[in-house]
Steps between C-alpha positions, in 0.01 A plus 500: 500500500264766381629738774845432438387702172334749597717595755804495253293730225394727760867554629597514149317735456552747773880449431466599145260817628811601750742491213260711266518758757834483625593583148264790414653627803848479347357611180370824360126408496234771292395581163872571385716268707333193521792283451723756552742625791370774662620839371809649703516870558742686275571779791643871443858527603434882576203500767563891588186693421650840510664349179207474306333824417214430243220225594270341245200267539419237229184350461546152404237227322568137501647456814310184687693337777858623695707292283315792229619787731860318566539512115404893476688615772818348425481613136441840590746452800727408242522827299741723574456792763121285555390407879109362448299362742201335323140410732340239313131613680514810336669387161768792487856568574631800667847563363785761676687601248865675451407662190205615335222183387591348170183421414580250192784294723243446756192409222805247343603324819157452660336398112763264470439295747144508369309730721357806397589838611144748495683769617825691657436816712780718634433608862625815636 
């Protein structure tokens, strides 16, 4: 009888530890998404370079964890005339641009998703 037991806790148990990770799997998993679905790319319509002339790099604070650089990107995706690609290892985005870099549209979308923005450079 005492097998019987511990036999049914310990397959309890591994079923319950296949279900935990089946579902992180399905779910956004990190510092930001924890019970979350993971973040979906917002992508440009317009994926011609030769269409965006000016190019920007952002430096960017906060960001932990894709589901941080998911959130950035698709804000800044978001704006018009904005194509950003944002690597999380070196905590920056590197915007092309159709127009010259608003500086205080790309501080306001990137601060409000509460990240900080230490700095926007124009590059030639």
């Amino acid at each position: 009888m005492g097998t019987v037991l511990i036999v049914v806790i310990l397959v309890a148990a591994c079923a319950y530890g296949v279900y935990s990770y089946v579902k992180k799997l399905r779910k956004g998993g990190g510092c930001c998404g924890e019970h979350e679905e993971t973040v979906k790319k917002v992508r440009v319509t317009d994926r011609d370079k030769s269409h965006y002339p000016y190019r920007a790099v952002v430096r960017i604070e906060g960001m932990t964890c894709g589901n941080c650089a998911s959130r950035v990107q698709n804000a800044l995706n978001a704006m018009e005339g904005t194509w950003a690609e944002v690597d999380l290892g070196d905590r920056q985005a590197v915007l092309r641009l159709k127009q010259l870099p608003d500086e205080a549209a790309i501080r306001k979308a990137v601060n409000a998703l509460g990240y900080t923005v230490l700095s926007v450079r124009s590059v030639e």
